[in-house]
PyMOL Python script that loads the backbone (N, CA, C, O; Angstrom):
from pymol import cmd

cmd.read_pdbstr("""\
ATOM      1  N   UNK A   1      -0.217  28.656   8.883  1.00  0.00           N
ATOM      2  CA  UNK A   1       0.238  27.300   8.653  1.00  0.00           C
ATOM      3  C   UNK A   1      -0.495  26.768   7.443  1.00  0.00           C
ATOM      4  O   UNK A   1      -1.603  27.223   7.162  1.00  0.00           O
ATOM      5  N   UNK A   2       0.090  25.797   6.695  1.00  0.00           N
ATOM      6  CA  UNK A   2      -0.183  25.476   5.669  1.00  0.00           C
ATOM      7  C   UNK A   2      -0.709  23.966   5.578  1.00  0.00           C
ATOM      8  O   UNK A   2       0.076  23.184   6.115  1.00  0.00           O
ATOM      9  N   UNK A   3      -1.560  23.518   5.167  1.00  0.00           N
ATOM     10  CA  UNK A   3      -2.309  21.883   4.740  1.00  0.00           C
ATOM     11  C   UNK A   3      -1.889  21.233   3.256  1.00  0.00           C
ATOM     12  O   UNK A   3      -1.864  21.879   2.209  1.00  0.00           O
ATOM     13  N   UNK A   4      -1.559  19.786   3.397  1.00  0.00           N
ATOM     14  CA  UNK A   4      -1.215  18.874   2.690  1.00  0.00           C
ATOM     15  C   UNK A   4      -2.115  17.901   2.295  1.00  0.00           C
ATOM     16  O   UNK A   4      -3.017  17.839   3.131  1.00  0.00           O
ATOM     17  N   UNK A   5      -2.278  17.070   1.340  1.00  0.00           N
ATOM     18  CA  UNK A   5      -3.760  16.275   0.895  1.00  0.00           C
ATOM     19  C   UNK A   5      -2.064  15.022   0.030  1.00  0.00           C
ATOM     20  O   UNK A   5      -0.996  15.005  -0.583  1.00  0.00           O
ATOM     21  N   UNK A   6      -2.834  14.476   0.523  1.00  0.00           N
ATOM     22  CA  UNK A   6      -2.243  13.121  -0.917  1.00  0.00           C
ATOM     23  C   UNK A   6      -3.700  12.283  -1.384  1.00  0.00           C
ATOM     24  O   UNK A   6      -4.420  11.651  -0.610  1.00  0.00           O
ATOM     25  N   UNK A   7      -3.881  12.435  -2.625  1.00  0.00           N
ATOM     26  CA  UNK A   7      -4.953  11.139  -2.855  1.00  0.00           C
ATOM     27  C   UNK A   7      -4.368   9.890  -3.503  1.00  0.00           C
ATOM     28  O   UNK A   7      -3.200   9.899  -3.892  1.00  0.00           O
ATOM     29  N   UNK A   8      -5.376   8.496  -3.669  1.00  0.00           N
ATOM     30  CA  UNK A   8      -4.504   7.502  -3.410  1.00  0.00           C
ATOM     31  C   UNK A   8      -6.050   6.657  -4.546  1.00  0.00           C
ATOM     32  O   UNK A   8      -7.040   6.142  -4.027  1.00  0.00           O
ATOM     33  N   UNK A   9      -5.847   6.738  -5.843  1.00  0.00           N
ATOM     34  CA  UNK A   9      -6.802   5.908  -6.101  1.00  0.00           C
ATOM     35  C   UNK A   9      -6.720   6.462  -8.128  1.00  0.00           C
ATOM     36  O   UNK A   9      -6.036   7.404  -8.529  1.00  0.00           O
ATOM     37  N   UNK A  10      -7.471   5.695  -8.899  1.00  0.00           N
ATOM     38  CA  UNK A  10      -7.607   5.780 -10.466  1.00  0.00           C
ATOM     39  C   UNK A  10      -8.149   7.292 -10.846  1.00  0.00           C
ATOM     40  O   UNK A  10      -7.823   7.741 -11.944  1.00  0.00           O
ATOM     41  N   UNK A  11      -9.042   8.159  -9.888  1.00  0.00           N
ATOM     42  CA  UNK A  11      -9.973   9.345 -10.730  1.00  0.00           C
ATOM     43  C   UNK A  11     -10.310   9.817  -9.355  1.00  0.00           C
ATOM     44  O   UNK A  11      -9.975   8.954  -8.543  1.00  0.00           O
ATOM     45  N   UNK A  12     -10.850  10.870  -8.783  1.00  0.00           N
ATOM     46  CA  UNK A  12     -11.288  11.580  -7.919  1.00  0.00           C
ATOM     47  C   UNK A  12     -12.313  11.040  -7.178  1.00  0.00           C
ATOM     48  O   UNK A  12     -12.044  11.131  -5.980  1.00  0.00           O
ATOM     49  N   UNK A  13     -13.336  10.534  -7.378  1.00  0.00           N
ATOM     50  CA  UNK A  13     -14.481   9.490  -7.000  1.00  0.00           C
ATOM     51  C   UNK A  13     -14.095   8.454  -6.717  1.00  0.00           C
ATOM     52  O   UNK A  13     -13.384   7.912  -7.563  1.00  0.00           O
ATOM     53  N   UNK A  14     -14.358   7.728  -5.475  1.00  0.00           N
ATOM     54  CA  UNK A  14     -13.630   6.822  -4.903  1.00  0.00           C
ATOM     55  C   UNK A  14     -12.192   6.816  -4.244  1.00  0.00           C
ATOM     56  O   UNK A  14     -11.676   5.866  -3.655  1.00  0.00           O
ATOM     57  N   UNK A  15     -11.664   8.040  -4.458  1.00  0.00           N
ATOM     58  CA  UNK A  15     -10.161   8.037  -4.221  1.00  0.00           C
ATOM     59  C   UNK A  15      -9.656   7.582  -2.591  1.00  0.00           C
ATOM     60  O   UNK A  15     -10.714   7.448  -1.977  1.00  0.00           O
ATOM     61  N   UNK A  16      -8.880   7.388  -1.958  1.00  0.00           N
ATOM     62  CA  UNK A  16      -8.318   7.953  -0.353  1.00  0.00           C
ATOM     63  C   UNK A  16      -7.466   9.160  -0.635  1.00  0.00           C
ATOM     64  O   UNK A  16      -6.571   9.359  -1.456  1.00  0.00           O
ATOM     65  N   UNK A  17      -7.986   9.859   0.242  1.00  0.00           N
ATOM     66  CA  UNK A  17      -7.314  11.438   0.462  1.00  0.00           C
ATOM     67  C   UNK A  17      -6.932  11.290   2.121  1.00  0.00           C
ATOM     68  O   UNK A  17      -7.721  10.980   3.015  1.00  0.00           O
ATOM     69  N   UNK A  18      -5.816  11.533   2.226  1.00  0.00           N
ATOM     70  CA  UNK A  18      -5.030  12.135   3.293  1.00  0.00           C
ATOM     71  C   UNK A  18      -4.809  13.602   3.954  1.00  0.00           C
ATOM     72  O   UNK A  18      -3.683  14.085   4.076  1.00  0.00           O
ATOM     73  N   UNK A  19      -5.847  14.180   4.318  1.00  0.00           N
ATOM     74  CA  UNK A  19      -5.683  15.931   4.716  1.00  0.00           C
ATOM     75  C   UNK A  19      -4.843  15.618   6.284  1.00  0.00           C
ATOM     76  O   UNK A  19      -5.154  14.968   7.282  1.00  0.00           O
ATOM     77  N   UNK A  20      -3.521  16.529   5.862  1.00  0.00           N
ATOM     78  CA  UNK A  20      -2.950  16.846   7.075  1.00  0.00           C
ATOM     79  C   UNK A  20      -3.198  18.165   7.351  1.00  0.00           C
ATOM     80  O   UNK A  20      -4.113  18.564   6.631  1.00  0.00           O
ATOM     81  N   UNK A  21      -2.745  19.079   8.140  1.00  0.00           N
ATOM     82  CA  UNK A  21      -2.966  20.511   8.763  1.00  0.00           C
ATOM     83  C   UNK A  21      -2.353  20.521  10.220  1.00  0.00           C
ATOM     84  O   UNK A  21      -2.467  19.486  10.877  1.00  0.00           O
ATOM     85  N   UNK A  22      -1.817  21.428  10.682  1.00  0.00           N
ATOM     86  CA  UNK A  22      -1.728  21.598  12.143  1.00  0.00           C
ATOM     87  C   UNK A  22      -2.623  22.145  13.119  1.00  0.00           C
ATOM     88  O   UNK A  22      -3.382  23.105  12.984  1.00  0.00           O
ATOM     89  N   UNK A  23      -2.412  21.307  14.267  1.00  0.00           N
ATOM     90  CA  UNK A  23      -3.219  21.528  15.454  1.00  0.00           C
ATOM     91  C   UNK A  23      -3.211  22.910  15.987  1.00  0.00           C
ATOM     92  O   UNK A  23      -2.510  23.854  15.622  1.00  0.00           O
ATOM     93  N   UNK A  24      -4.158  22.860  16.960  1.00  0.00           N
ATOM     94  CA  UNK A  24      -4.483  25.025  16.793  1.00  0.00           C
ATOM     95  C   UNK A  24      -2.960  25.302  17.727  1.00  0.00           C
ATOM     96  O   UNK A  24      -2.498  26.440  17.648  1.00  0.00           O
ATOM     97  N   UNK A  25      -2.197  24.258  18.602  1.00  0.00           N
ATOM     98  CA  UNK A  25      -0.992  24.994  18.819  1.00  0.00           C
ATOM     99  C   UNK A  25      -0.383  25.383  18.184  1.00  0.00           C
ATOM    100  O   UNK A  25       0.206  26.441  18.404  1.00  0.00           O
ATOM    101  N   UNK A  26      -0.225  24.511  16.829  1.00  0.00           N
ATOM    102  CA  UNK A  26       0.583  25.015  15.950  1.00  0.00           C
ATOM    103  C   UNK A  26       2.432  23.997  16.444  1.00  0.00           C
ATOM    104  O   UNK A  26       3.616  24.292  16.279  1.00  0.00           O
ATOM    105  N   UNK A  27       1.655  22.708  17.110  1.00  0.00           N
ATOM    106  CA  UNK A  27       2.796  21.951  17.162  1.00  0.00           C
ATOM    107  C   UNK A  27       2.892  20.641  16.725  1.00  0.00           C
ATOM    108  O   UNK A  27       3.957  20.049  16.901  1.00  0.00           O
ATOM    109  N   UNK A  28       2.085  20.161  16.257  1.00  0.00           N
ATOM    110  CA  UNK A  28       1.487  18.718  15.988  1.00  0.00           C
ATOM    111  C   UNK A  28       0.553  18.977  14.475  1.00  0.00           C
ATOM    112  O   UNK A  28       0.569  19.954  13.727  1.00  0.00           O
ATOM    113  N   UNK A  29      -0.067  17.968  14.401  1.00  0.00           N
ATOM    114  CA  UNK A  29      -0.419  17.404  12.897  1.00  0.00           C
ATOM    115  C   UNK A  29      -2.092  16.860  13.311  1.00  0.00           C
ATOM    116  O   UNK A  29      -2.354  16.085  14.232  1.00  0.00           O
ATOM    117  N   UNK A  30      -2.940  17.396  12.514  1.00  0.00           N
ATOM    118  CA  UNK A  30      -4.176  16.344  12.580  1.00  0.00           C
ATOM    119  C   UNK A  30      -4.792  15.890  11.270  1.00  0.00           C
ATOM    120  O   UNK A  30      -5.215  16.612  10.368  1.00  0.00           O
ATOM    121  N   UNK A  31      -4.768  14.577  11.325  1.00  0.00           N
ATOM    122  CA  UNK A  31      -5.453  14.187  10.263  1.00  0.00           C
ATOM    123  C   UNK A  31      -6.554  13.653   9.896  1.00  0.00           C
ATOM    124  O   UNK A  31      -7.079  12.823  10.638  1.00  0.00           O
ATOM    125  N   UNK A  32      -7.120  13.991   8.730  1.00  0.00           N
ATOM    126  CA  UNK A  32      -8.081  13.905   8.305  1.00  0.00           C
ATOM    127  C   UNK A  32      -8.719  12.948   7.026  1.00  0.00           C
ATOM    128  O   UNK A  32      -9.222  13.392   5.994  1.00  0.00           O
ATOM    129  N   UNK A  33      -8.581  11.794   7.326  1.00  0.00           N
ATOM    130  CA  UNK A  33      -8.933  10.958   5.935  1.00  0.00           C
ATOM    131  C   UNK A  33     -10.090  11.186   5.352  1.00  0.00           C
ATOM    132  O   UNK A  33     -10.990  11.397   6.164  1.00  0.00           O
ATOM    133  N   UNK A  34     -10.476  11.230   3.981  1.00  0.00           N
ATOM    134  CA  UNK A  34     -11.790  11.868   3.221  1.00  0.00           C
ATOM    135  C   UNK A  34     -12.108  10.464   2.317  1.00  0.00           C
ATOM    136  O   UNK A  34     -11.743   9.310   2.543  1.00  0.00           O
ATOM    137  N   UNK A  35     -12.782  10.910   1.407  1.00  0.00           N
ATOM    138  CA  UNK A  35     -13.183   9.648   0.522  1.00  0.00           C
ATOM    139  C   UNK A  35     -13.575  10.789  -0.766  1.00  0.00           C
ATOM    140  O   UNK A  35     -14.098  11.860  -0.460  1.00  0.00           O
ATOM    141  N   UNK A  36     -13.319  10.508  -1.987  1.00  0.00           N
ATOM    142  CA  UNK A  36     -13.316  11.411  -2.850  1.00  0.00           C
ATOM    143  C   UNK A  36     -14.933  11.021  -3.393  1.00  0.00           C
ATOM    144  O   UNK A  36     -15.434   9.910  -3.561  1.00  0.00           O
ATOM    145  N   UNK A  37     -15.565  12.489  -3.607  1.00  0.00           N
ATOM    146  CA  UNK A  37     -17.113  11.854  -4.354  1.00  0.00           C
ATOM    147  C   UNK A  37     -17.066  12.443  -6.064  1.00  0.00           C
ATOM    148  O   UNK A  37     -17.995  12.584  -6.859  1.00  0.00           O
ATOM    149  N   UNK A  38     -15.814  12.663  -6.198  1.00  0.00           N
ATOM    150  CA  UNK A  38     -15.836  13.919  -7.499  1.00  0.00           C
ATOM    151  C   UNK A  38     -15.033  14.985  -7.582  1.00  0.00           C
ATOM    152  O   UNK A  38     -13.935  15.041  -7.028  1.00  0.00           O
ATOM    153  N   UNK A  39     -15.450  15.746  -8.166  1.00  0.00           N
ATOM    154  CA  UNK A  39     -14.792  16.988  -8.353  1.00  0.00           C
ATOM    155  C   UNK A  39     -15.685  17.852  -7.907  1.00  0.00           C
ATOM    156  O   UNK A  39     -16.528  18.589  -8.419  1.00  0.00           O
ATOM    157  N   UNK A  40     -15.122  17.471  -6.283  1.00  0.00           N
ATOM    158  CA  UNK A  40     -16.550  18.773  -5.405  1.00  0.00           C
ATOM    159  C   UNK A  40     -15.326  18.187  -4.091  1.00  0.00           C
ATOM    160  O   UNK A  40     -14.579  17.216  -4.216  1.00  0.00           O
ATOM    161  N   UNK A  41     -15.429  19.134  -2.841  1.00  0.00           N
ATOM    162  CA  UNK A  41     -14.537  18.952  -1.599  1.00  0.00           C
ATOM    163  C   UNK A  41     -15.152  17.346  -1.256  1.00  0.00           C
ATOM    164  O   UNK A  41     -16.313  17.055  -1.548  1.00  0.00           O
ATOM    165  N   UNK A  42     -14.194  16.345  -0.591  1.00  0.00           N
ATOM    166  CA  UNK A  42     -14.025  15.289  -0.306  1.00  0.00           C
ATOM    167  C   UNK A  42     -14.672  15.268   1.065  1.00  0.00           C
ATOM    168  O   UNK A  42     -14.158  15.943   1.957  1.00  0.00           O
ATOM    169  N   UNK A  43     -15.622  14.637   1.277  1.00  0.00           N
ATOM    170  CA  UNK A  43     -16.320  13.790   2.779  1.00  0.00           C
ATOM    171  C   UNK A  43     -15.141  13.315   3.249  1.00  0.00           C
ATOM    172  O   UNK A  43     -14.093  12.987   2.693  1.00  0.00           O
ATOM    173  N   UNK A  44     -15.644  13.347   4.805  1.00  0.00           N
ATOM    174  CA  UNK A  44     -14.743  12.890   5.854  1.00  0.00           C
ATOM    175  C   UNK A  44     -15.062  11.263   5.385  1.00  0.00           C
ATOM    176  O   UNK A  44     -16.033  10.791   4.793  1.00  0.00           O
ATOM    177  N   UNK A  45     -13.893  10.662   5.880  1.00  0.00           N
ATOM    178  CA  UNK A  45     -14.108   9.107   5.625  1.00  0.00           C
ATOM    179  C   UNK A  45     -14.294   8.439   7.258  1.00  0.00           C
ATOM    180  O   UNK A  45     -13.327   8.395   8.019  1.00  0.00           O
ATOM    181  N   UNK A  46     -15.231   8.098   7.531  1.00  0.00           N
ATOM    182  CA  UNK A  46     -15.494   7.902   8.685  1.00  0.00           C
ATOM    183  C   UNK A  46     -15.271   5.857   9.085  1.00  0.00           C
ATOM    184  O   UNK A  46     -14.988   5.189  10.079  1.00  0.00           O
ATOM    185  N   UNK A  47     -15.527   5.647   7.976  1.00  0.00           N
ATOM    186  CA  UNK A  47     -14.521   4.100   8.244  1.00  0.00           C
ATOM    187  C   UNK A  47     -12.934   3.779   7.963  1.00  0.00           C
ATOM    188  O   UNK A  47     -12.184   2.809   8.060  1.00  0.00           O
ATOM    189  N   UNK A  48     -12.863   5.052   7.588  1.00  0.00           N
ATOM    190  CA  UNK A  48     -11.002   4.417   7.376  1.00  0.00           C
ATOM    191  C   UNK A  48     -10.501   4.260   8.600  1.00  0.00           C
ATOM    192  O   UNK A  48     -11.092   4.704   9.584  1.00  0.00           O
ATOM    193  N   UNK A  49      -9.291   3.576   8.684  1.00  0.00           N
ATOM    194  CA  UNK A  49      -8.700   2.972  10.143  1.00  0.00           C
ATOM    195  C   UNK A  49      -7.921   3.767   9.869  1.00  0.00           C
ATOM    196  O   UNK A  49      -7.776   3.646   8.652  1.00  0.00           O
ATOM    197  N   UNK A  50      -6.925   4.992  10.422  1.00  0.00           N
ATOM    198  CA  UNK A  50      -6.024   5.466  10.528  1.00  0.00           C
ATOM    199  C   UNK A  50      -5.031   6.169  11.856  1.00  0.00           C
ATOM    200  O   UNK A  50      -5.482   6.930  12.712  1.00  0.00           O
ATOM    201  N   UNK A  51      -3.978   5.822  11.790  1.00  0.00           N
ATOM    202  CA  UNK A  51      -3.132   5.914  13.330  1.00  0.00           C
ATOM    203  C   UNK A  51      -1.745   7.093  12.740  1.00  0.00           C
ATOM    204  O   UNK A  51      -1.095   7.011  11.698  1.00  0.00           O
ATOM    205  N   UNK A  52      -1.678   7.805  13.501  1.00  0.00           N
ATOM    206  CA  UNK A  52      -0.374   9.002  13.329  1.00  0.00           C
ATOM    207  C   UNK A  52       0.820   7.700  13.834  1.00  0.00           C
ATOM    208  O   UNK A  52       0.645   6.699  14.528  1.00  0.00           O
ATOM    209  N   UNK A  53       1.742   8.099  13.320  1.00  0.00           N
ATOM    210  CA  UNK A  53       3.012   7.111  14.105  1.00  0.00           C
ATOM    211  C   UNK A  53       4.408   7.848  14.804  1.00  0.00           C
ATOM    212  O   UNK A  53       4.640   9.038  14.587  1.00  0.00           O
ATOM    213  N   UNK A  54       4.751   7.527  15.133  1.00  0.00           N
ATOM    214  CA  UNK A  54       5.865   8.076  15.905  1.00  0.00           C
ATOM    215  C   UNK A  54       6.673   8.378  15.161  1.00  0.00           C
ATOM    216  O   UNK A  54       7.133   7.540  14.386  1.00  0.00           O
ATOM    217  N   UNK A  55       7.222  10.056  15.165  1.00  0.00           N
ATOM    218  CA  UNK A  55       7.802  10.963  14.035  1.00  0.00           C
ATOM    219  C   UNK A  55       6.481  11.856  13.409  1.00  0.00           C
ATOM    220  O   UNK A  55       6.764  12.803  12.676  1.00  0.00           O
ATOM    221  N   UNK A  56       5.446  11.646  13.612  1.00  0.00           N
ATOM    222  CA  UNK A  56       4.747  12.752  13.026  1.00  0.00           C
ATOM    223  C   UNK A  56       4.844  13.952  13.729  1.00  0.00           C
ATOM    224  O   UNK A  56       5.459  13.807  14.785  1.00  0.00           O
ATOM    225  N   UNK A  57       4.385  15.286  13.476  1.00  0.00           N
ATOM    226  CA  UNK A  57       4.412  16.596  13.894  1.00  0.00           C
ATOM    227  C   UNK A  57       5.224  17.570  13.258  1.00  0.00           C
ATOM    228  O   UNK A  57       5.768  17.499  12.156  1.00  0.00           O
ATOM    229  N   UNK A  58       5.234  18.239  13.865  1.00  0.00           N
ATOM    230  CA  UNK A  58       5.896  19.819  13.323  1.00  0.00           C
ATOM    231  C   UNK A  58       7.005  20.324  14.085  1.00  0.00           C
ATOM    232  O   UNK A  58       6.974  20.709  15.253  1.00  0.00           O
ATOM    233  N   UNK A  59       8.298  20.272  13.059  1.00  0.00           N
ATOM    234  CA  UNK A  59       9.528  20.828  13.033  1.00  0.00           C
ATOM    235  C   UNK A  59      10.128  21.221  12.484  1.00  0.00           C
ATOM    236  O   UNK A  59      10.298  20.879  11.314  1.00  0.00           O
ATOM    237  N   UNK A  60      11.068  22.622  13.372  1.00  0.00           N
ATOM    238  CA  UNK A  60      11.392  23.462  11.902  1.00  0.00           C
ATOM    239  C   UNK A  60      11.021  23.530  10.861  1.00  0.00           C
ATOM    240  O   UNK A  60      11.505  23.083   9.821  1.00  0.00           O
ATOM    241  N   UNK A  61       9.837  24.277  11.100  1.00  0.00           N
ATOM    242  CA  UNK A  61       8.898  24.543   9.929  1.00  0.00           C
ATOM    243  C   UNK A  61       8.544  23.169   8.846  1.00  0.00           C
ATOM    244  O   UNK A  61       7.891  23.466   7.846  1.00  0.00           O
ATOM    245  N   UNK A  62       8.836  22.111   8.964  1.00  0.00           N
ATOM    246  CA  UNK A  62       7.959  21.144   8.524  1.00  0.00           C
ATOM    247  C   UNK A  62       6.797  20.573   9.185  1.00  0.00           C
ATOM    248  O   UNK A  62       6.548  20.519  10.389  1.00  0.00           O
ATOM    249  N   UNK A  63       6.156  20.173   8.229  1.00  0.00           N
ATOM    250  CA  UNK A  63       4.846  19.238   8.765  1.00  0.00           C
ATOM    251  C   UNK A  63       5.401  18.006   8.725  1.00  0.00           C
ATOM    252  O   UNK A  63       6.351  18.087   7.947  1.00  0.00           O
ATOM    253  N   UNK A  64       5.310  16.923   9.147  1.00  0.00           N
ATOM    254  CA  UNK A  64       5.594  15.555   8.694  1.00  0.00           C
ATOM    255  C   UNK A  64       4.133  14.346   9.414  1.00  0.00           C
ATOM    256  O   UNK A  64       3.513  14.783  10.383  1.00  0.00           O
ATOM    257  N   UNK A  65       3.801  13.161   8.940  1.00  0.00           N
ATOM    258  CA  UNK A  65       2.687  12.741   8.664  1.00  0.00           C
ATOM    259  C   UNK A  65       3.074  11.282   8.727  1.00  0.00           C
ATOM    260  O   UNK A  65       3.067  11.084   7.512  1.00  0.00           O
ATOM    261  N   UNK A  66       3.406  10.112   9.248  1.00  0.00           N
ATOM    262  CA  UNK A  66       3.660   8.744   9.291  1.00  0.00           C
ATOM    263  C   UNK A  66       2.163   7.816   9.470  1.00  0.00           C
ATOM    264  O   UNK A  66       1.780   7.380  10.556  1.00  0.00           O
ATOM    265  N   UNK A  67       1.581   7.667   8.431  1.00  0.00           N
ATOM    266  CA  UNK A  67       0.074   7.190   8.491  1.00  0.00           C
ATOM    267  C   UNK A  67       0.291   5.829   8.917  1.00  0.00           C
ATOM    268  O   UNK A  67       1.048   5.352   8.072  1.00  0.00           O
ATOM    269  N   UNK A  68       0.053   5.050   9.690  1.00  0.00           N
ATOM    270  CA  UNK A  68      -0.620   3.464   9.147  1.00  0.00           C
ATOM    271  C   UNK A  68      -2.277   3.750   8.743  1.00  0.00           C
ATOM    272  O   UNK A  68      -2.895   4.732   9.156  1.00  0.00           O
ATOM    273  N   UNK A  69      -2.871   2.671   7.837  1.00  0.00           N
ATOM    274  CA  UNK A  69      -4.229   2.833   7.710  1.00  0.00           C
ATOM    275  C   UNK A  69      -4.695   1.612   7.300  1.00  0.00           C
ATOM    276  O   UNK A  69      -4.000   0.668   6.924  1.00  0.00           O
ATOM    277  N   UNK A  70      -5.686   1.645   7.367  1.00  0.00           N
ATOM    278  CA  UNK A  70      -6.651   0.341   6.576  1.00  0.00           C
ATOM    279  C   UNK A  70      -7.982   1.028   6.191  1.00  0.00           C
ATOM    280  O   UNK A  70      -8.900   1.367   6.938  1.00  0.00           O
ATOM    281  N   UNK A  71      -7.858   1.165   4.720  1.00  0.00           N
ATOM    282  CA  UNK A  71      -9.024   2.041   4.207  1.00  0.00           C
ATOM    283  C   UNK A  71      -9.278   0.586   3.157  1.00  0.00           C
ATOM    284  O   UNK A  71      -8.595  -0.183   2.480  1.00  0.00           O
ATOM    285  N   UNK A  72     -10.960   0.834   3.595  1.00  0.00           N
ATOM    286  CA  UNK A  72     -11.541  -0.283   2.233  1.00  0.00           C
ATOM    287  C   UNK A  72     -10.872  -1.854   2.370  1.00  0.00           C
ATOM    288  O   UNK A  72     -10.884  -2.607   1.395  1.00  0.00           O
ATOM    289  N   UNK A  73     -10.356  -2.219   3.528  1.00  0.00           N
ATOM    290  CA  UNK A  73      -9.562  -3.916   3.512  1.00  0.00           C
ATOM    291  C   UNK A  73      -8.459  -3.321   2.714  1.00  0.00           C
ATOM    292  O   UNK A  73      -8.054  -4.196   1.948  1.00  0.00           O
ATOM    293  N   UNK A  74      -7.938  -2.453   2.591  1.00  0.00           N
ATOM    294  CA  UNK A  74      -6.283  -2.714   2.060  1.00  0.00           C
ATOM    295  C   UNK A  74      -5.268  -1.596   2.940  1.00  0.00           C
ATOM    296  O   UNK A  74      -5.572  -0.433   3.207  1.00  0.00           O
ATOM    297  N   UNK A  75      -4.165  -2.200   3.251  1.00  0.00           N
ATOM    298  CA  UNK A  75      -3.553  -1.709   4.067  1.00  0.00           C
ATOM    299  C   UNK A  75      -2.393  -0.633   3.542  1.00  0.00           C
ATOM    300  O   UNK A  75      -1.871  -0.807   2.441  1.00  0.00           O
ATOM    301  N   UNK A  76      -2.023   0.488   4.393  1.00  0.00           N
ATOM    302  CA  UNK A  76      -1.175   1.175   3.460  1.00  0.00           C
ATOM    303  C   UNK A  76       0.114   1.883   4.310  1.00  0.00           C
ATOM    304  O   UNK A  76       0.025   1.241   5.357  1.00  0.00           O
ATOM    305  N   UNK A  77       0.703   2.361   4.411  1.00  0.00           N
ATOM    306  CA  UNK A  77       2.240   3.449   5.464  1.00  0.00           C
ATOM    307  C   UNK A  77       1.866   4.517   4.344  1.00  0.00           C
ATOM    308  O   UNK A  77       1.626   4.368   3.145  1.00  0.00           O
ATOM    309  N   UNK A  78       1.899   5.541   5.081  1.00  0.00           N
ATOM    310  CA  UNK A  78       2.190   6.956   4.181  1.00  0.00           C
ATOM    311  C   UNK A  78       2.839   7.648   4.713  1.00  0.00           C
ATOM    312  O   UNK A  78       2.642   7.775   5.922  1.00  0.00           O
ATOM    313  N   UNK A  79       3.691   8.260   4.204  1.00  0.00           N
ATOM    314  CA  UNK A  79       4.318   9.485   4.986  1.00  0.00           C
ATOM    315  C   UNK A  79       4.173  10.617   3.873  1.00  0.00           C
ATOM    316  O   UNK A  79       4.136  10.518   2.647  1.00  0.00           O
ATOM    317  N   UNK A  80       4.101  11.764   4.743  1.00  0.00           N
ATOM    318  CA  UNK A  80       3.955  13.084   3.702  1.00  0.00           C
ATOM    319  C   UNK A  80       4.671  14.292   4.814  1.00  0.00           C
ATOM    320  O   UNK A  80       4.641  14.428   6.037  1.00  0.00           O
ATOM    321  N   UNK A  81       5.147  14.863   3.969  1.00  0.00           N
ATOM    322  CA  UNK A  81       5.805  16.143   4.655  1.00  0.00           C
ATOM    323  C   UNK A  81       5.744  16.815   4.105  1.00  0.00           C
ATOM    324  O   UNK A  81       5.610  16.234   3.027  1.00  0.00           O
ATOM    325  N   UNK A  82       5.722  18.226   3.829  1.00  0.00           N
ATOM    326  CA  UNK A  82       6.053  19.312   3.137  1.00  0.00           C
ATOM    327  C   UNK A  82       6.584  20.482   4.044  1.00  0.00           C
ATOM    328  O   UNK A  82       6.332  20.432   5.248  1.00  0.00           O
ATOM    329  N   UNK A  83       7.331  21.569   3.513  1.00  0.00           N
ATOM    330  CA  UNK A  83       7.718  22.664   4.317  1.00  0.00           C
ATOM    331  C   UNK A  83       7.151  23.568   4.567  1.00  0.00           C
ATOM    332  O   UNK A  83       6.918  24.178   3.523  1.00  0.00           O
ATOM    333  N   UNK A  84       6.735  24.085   5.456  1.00  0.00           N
ATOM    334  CA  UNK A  84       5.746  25.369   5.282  1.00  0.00           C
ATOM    335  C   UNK A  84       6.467  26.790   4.907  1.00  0.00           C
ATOM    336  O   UNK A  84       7.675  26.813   4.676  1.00  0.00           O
ATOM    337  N   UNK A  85       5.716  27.904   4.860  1.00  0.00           N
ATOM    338  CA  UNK A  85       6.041  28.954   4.088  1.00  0.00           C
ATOM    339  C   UNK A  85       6.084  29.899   5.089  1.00  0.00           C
ATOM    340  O   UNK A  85       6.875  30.831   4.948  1.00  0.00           O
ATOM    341  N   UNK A  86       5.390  29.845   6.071  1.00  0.00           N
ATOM    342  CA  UNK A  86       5.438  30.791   7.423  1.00  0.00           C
ATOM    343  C   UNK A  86       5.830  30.262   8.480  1.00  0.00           C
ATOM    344  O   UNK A  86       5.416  29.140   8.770  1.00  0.00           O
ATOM    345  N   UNK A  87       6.793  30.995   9.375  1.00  0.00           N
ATOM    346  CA  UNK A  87       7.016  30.535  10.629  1.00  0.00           C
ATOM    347  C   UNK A  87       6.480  30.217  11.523  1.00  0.00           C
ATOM    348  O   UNK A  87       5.542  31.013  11.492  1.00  0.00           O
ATOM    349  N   UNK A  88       6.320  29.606  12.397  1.00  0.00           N
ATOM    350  CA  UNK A  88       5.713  28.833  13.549  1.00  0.00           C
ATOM    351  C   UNK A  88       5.222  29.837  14.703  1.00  0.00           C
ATOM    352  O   UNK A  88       6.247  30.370  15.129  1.00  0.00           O
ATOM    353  N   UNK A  89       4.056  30.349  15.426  1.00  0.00           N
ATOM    354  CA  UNK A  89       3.776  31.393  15.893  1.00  0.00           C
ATOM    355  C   UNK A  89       3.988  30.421  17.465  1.00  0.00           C
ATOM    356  O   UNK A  89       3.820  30.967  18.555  1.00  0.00           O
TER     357      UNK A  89
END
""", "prot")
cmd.dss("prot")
cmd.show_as("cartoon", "prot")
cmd.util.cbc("prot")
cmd.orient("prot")
């Protein structure tokens, strides 16, 4: 299974990053909000407010991702999907 990132900000430092990936069933979605420090792997963001919404998970081989969040006092909806490349075990 394959992982998705959206970042959300001017330069890498400071950014919001969105890591999706699937759960070890391999039926659902977990996410992972980061906080960008650079151009080095992104820290977990441990104050962002973030909620999965109804429609997220994995079908027919898509991922799909319906964020609400509140990172930093500003509020945001994301959705991200992409298709994966391998079938669903």
């Amino acid at each position: 299974m394959s992982w998705i990132g959206l970042g959300q900000g001017e330069q890498m430092s400071g950014a919001n990053i969105f890591m999706i990936y699937a759960d070890a069933a391999g039926t659902n979605v977990t996410l992972s909000p980061r906080l960008g420090t650079g151009n080095q792997q992104p820290n977990s963001d441990t104050t962002a407010e973030v909620t999965l919404l109804d429609g997220s998970g994995i079908s027919n081989n898509m991922m799909v991702a319906n964020v609400r969040c509140k990172v930093h006092e500003v509020f945001c909806v994301v959705q991200m999907l992409t298709l994966t490349r391998f079938k669903l075990r």
